[in-house]
VMD Tcl script that builds the backbone (N, CA, C; Angstrom):
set m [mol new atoms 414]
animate dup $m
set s [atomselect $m all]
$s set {name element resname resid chain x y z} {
  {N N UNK 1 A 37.563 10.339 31.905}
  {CA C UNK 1 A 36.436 9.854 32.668}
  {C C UNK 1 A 35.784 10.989 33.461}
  {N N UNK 2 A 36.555 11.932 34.257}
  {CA C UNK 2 A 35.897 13.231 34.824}
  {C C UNK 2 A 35.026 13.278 33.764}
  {N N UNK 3 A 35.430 13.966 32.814}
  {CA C UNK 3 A 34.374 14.825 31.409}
  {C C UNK 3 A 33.406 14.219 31.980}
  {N N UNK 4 A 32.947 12.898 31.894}
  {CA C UNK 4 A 31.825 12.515 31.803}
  {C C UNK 4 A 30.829 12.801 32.982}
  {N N UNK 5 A 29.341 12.730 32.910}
  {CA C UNK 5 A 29.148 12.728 33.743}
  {C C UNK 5 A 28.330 11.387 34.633}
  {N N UNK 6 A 27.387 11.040 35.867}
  {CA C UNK 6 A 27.257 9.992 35.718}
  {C C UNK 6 A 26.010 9.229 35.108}
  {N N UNK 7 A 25.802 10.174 34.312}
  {CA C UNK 7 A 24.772 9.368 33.048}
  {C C UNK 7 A 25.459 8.891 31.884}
  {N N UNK 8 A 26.932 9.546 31.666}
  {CA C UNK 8 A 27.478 8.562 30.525}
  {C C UNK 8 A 27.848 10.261 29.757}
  {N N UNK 9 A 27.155 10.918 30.108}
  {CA C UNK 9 A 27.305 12.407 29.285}
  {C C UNK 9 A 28.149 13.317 29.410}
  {N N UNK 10 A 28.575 14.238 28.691}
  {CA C UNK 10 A 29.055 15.314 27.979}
  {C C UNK 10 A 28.962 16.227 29.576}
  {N N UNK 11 A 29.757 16.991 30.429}
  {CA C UNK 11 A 30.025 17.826 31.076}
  {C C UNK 11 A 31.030 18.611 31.258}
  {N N UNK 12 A 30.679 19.961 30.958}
  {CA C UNK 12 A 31.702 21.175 30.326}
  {C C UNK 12 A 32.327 21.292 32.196}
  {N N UNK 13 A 31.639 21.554 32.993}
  {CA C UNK 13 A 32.144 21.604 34.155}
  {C C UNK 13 A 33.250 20.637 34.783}
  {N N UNK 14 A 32.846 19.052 34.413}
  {CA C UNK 14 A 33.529 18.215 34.502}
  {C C UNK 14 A 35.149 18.609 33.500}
  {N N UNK 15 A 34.928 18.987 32.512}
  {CA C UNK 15 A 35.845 18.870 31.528}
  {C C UNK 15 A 37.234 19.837 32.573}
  {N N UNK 16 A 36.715 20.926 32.897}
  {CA C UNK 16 A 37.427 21.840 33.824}
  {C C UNK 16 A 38.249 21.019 34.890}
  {N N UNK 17 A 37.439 20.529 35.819}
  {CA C UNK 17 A 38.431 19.250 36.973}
  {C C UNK 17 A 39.193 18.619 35.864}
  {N N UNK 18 A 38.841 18.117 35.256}
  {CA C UNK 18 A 39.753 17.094 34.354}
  {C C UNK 18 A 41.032 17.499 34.266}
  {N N UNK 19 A 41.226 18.610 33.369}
  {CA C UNK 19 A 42.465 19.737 33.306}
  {C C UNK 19 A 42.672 20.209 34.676}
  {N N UNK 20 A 42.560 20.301 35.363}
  {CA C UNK 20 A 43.078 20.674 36.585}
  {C C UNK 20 A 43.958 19.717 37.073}
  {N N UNK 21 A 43.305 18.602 37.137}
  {CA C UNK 21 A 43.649 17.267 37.946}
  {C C UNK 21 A 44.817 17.217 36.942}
  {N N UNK 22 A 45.303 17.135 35.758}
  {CA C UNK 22 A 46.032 17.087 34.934}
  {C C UNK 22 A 47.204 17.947 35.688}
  {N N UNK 23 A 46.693 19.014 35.417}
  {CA C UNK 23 A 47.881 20.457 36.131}
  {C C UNK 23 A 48.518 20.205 37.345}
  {N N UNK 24 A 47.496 19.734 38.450}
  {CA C UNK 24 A 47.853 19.585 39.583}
  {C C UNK 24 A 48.813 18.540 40.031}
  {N N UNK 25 A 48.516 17.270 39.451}
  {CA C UNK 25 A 49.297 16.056 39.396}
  {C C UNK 25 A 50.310 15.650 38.465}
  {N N UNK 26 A 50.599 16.365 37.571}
  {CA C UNK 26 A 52.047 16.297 36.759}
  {C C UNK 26 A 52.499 17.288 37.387}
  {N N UNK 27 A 53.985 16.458 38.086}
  {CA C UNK 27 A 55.542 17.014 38.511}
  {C C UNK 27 A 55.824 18.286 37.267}
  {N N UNK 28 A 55.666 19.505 37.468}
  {CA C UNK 28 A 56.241 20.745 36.631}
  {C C UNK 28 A 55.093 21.176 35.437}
  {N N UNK 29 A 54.046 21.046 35.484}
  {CA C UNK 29 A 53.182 20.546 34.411}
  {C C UNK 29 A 52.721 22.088 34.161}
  {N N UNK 30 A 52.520 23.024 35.573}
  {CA C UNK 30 A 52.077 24.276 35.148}
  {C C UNK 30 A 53.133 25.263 34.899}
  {N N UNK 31 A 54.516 25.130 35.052}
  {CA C UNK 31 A 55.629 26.094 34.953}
  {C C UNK 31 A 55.804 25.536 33.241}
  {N N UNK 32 A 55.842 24.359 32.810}
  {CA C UNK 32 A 55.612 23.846 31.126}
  {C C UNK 32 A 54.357 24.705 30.660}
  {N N UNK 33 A 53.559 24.798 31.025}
  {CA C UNK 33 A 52.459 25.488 30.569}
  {C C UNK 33 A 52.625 27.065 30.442}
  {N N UNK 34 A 53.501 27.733 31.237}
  {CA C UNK 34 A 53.635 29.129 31.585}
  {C C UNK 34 A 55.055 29.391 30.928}
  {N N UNK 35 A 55.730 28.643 30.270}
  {CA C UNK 35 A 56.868 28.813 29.190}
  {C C UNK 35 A 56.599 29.376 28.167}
  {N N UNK 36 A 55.651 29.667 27.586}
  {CA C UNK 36 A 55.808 29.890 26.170}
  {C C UNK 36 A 54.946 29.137 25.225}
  {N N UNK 37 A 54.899 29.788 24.223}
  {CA C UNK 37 A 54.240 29.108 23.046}
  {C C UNK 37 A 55.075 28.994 22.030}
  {N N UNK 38 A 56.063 28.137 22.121}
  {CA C UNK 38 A 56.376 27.247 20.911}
  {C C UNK 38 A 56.400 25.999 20.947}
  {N N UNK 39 A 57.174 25.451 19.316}
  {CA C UNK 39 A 56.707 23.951 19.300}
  {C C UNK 39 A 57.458 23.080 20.565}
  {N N UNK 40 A 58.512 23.347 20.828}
  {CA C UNK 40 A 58.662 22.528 21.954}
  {C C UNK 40 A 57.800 22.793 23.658}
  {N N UNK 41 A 57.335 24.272 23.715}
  {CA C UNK 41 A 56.618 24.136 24.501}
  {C C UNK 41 A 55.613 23.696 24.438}
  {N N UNK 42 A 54.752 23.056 23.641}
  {CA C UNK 42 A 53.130 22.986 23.288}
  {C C UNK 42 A 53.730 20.693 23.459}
  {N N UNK 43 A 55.185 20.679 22.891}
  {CA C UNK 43 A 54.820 19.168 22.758}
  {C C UNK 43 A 55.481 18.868 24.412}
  {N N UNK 44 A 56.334 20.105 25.206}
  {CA C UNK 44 A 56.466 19.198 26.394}
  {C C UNK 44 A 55.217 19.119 27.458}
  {N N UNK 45 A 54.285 19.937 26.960}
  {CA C UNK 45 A 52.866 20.090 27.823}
  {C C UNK 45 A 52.167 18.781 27.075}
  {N N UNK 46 A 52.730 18.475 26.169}
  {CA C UNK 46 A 51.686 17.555 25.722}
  {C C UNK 46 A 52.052 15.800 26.104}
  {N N UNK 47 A 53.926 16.281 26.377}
  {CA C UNK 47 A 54.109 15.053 27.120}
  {C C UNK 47 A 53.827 14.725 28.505}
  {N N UNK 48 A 53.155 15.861 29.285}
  {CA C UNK 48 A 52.615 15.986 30.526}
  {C C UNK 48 A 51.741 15.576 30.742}
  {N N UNK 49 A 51.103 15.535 29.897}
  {CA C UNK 49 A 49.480 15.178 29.046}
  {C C UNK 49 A 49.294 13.640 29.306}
  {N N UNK 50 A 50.172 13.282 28.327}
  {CA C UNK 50 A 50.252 11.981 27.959}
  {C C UNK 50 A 51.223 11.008 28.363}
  {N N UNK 51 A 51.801 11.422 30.037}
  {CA C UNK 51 A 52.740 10.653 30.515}
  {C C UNK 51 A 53.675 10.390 30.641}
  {N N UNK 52 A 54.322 11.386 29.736}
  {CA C UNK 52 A 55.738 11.519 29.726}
  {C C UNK 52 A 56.131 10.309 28.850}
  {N N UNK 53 A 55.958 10.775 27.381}
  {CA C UNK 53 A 55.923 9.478 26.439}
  {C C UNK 53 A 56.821 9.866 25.116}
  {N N UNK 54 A 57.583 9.137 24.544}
  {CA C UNK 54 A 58.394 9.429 23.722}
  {C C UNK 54 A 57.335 9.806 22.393}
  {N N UNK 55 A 57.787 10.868 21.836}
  {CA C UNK 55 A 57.138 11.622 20.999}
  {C C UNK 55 A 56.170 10.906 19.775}
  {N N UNK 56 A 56.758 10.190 19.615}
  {CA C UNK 56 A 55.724 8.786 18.981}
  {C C UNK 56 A 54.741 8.646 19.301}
  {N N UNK 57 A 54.480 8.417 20.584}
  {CA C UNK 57 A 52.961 8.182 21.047}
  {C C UNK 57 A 51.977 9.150 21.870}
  {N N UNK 58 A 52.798 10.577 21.154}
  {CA C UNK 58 A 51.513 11.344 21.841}
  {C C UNK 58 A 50.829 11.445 20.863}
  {N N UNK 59 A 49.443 11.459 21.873}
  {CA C UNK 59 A 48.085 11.644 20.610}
  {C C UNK 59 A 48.110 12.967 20.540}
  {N N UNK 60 A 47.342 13.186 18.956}
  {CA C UNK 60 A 46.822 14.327 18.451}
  {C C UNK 60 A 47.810 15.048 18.344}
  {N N UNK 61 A 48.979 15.256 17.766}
  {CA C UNK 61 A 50.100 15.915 18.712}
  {C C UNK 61 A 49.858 16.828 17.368}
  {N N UNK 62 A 49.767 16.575 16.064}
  {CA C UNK 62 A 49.373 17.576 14.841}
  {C C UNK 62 A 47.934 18.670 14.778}
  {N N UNK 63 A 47.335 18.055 15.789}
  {CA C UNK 63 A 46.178 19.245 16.304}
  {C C UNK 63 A 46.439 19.841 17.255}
  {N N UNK 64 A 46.969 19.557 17.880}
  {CA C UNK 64 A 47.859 20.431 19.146}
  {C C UNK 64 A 48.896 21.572 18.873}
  {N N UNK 65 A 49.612 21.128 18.244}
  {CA C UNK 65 A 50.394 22.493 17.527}
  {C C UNK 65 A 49.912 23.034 16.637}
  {N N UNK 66 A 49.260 23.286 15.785}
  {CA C UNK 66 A 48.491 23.556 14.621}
  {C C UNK 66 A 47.328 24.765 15.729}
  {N N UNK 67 A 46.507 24.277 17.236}
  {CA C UNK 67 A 46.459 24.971 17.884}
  {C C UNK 67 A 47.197 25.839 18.630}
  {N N UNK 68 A 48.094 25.404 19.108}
  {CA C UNK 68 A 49.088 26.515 19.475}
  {C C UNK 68 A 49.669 27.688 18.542}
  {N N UNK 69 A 49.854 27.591 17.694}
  {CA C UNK 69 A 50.152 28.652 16.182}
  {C C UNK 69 A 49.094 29.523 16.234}
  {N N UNK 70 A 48.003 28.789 16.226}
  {CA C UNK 70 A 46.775 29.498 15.425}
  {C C UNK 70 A 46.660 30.501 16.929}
  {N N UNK 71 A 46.523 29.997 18.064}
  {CA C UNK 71 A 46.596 30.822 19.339}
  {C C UNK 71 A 47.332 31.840 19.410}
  {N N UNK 72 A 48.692 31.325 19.555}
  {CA C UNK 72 A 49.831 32.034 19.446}
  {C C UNK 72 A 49.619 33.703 18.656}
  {N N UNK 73 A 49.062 33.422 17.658}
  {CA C UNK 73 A 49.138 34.391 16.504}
  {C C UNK 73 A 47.984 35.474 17.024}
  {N N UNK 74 A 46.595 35.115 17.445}
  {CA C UNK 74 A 45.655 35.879 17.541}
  {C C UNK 74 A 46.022 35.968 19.065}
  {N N UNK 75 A 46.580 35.724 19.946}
  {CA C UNK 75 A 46.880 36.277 21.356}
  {C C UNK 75 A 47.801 37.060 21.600}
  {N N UNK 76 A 49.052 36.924 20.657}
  {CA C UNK 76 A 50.318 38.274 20.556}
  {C C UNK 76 A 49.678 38.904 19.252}
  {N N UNK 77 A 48.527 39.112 18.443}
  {CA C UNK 77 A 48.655 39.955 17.654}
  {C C UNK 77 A 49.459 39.789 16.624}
  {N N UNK 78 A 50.412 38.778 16.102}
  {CA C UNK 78 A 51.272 38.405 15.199}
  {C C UNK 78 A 50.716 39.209 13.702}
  {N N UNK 79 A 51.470 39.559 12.797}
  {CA C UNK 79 A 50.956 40.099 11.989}
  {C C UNK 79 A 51.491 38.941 10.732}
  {N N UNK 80 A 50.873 38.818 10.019}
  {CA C UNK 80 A 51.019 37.679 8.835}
  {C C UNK 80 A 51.153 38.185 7.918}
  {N N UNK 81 A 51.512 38.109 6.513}
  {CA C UNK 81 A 50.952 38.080 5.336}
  {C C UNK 81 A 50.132 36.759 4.731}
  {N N UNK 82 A 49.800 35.823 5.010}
  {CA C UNK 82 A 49.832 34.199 4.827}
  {C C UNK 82 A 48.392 34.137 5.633}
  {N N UNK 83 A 47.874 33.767 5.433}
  {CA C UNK 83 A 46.660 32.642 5.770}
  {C C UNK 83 A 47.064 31.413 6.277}
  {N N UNK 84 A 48.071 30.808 6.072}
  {CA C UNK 84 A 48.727 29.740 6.559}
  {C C UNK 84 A 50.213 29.634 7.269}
  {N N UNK 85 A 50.667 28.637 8.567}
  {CA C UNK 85 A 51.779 29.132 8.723}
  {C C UNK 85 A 52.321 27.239 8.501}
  {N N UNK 86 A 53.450 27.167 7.971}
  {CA C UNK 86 A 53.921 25.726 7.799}
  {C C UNK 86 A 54.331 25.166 9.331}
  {N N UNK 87 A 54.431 24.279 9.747}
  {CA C UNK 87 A 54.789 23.569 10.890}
  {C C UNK 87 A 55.722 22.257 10.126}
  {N N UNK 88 A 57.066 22.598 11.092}
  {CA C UNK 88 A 57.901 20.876 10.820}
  {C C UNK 88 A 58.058 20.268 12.434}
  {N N UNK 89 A 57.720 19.306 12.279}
  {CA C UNK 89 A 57.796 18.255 13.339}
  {C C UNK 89 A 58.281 16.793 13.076}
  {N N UNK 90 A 58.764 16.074 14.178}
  {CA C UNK 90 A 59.060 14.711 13.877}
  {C C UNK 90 A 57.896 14.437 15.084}
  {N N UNK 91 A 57.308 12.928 14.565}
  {CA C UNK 91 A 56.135 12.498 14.800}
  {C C UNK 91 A 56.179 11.045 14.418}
  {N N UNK 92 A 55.038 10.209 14.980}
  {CA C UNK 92 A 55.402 8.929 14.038}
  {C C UNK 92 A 54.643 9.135 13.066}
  {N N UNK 93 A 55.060 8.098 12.306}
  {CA C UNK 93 A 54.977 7.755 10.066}
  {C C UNK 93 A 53.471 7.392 10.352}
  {N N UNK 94 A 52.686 7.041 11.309}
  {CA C UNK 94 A 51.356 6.452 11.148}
  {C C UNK 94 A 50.600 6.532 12.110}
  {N N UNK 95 A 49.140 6.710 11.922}
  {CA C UNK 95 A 48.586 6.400 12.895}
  {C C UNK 95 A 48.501 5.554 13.900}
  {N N UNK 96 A 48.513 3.902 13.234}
  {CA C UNK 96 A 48.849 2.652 13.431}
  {C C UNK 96 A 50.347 2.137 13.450}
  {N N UNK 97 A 50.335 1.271 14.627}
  {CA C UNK 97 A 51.592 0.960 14.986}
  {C C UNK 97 A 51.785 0.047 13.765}
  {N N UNK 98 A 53.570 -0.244 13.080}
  {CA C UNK 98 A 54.240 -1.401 12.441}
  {C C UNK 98 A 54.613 -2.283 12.697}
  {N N UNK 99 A 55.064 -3.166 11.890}
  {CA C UNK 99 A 55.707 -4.405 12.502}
  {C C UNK 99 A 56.955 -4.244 12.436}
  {N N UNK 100 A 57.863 -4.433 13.751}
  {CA C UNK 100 A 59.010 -4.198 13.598}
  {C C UNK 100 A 59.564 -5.073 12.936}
  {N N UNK 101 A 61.155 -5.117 11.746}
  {CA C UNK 101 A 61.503 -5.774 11.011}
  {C C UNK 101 A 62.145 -6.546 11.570}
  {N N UNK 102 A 63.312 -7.456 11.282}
  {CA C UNK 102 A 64.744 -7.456 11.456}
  {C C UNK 102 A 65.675 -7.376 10.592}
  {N N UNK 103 A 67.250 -7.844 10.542}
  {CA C UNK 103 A 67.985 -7.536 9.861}
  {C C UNK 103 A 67.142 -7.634 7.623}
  {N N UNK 104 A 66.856 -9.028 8.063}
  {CA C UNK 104 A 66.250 -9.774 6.652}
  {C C UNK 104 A 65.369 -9.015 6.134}
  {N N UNK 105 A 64.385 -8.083 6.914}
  {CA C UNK 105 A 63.367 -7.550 6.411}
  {C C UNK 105 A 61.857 -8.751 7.270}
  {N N UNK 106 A 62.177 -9.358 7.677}
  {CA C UNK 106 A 61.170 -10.318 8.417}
  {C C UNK 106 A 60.333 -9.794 9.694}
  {N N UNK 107 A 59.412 -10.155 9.909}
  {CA C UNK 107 A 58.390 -9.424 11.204}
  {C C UNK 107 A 59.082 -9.882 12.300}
  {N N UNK 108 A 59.306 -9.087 13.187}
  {CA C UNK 108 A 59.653 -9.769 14.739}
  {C C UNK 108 A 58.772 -10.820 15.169}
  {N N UNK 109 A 58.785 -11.663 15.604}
  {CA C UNK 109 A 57.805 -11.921 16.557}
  {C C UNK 109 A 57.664 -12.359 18.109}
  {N N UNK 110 A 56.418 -11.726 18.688}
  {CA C UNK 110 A 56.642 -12.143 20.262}
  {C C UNK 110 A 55.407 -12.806 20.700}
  {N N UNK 111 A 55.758 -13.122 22.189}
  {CA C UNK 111 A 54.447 -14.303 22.483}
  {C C UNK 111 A 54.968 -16.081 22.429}
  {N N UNK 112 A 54.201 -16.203 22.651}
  {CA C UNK 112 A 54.466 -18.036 22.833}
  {C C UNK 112 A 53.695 -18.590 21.863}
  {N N UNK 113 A 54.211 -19.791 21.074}
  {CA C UNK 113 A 52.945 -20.586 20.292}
  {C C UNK 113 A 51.782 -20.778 21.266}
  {N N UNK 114 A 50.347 -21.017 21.106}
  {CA C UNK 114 A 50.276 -21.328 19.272}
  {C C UNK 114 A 50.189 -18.976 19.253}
  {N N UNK 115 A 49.995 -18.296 20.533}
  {CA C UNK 115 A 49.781 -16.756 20.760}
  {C C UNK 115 A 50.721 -16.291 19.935}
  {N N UNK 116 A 51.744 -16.370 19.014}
  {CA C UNK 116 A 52.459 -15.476 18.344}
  {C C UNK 116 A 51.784 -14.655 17.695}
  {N N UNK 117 A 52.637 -13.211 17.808}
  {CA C UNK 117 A 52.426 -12.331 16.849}
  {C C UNK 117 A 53.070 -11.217 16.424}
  {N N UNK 118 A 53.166 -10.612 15.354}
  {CA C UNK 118 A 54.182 -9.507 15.434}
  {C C UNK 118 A 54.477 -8.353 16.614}
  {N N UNK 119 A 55.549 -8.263 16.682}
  {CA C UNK 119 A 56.030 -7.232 17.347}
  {C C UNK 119 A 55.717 -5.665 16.433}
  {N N UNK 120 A 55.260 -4.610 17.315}
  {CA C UNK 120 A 54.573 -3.892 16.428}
  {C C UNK 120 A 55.260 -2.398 17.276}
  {N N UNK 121 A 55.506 -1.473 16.116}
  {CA C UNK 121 A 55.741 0.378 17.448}
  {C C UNK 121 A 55.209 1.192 16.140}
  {N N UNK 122 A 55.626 2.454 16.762}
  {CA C UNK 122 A 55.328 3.219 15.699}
  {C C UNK 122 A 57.172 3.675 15.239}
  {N N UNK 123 A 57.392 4.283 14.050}
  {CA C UNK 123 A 58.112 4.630 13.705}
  {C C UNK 123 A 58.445 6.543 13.229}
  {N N UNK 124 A 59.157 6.935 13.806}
  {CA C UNK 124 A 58.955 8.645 14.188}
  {C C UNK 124 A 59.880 8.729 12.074}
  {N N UNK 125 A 58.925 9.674 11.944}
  {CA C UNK 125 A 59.242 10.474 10.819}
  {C C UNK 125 A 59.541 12.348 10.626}
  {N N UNK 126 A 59.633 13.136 9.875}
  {CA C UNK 126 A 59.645 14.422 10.125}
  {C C UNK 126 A 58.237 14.416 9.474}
  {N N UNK 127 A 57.299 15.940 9.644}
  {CA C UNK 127 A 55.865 15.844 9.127}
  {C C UNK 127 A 56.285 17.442 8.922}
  {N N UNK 128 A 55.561 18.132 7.606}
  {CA C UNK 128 A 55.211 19.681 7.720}
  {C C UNK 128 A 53.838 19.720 7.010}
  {N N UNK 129 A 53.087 20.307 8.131}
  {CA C UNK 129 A 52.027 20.661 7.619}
  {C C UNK 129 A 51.555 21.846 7.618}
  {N N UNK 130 A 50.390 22.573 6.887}
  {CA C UNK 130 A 50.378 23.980 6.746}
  {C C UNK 130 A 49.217 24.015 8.258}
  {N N UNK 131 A 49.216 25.077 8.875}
  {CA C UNK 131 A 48.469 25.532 9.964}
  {C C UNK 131 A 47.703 27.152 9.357}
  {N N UNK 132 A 46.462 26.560 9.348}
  {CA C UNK 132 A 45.373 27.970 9.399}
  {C C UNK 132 A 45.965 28.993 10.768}
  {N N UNK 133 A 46.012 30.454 9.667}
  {CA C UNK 133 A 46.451 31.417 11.265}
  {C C UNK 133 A 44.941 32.387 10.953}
  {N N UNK 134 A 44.030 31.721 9.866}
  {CA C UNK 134 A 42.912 32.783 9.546}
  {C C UNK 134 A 41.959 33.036 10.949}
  {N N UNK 135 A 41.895 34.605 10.781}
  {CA C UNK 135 A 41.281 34.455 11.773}
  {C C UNK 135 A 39.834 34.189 11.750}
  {N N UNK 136 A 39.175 33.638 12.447}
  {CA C UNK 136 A 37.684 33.215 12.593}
  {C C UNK 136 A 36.411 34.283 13.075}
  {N N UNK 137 A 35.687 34.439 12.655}
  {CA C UNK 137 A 34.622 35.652 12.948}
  {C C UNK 137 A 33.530 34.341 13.333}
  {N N UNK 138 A 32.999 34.619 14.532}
  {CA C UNK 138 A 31.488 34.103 14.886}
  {C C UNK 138 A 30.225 34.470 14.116}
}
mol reanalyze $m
mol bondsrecalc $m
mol representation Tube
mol addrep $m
């Protein structure tokens, strides 16, 4: 909501408080930030981010590291042979939450008649995806 501004619009200045307010108000949020660049540092900043949330439900969490690499690489100078660097992570299986099963294979369900409905989470899988380390010319 900072970002915005109060016409409804796009503000780069705003965007700045935003991240701050972030930094300032998560318990340890800038000593996580000043750790390092790897994958566990990039996803515990990202659980700072997002509330301190079991790895399942952080957003974007595959553009987030995929940025951190690509950073990583052109800020220490990393030397490659590869255009690409692989990333393994556990993450959830979907964008969209499932229906949790039970023993039978049957949908949970919660709520009261006639409101029933499945019980739904996400389910954490391992993911590897390749990460661009090319570097970019303007």
């Amino acid at each position: 909501m900072i970002a915005k501004d109060n016409s409804g619009g796009h503000n780069y200045d705003n965007c700045v408080d935003s991240a701050c307010f972030y930094v300032v108000k998560r318990n340890g949020m800038l000593s996580h930030l000043d750790a390092g660049v790897t994958q566990d540092d990039a996803i515990r900043a990202s659980k700072d981010v997002n509330g301190y949330v079991v790895i399942e439900n952080l957003n974007g969490l595959e553009v987030r590291l995929q940025s951190v690499v690509y950073l990583r690489n052109i800020l220490t100078d990393e030397i490659s042979i590869n255009d690409t660097v692989a990333i393994t992570f556990d993450w959830r299986r979907n964008s969209q939450k499932e229906p949790v099963l039970d023993v039978q294979g049957a949908p949970v369900m919660e709520g009261h008649t006639p409101h029933q409905h499945p019980k739904k989470k996400f389910y954490k899988t391992t993911h590897t995806i390749n990460a661009s380390i090319e570097r970019q010319v303007p």
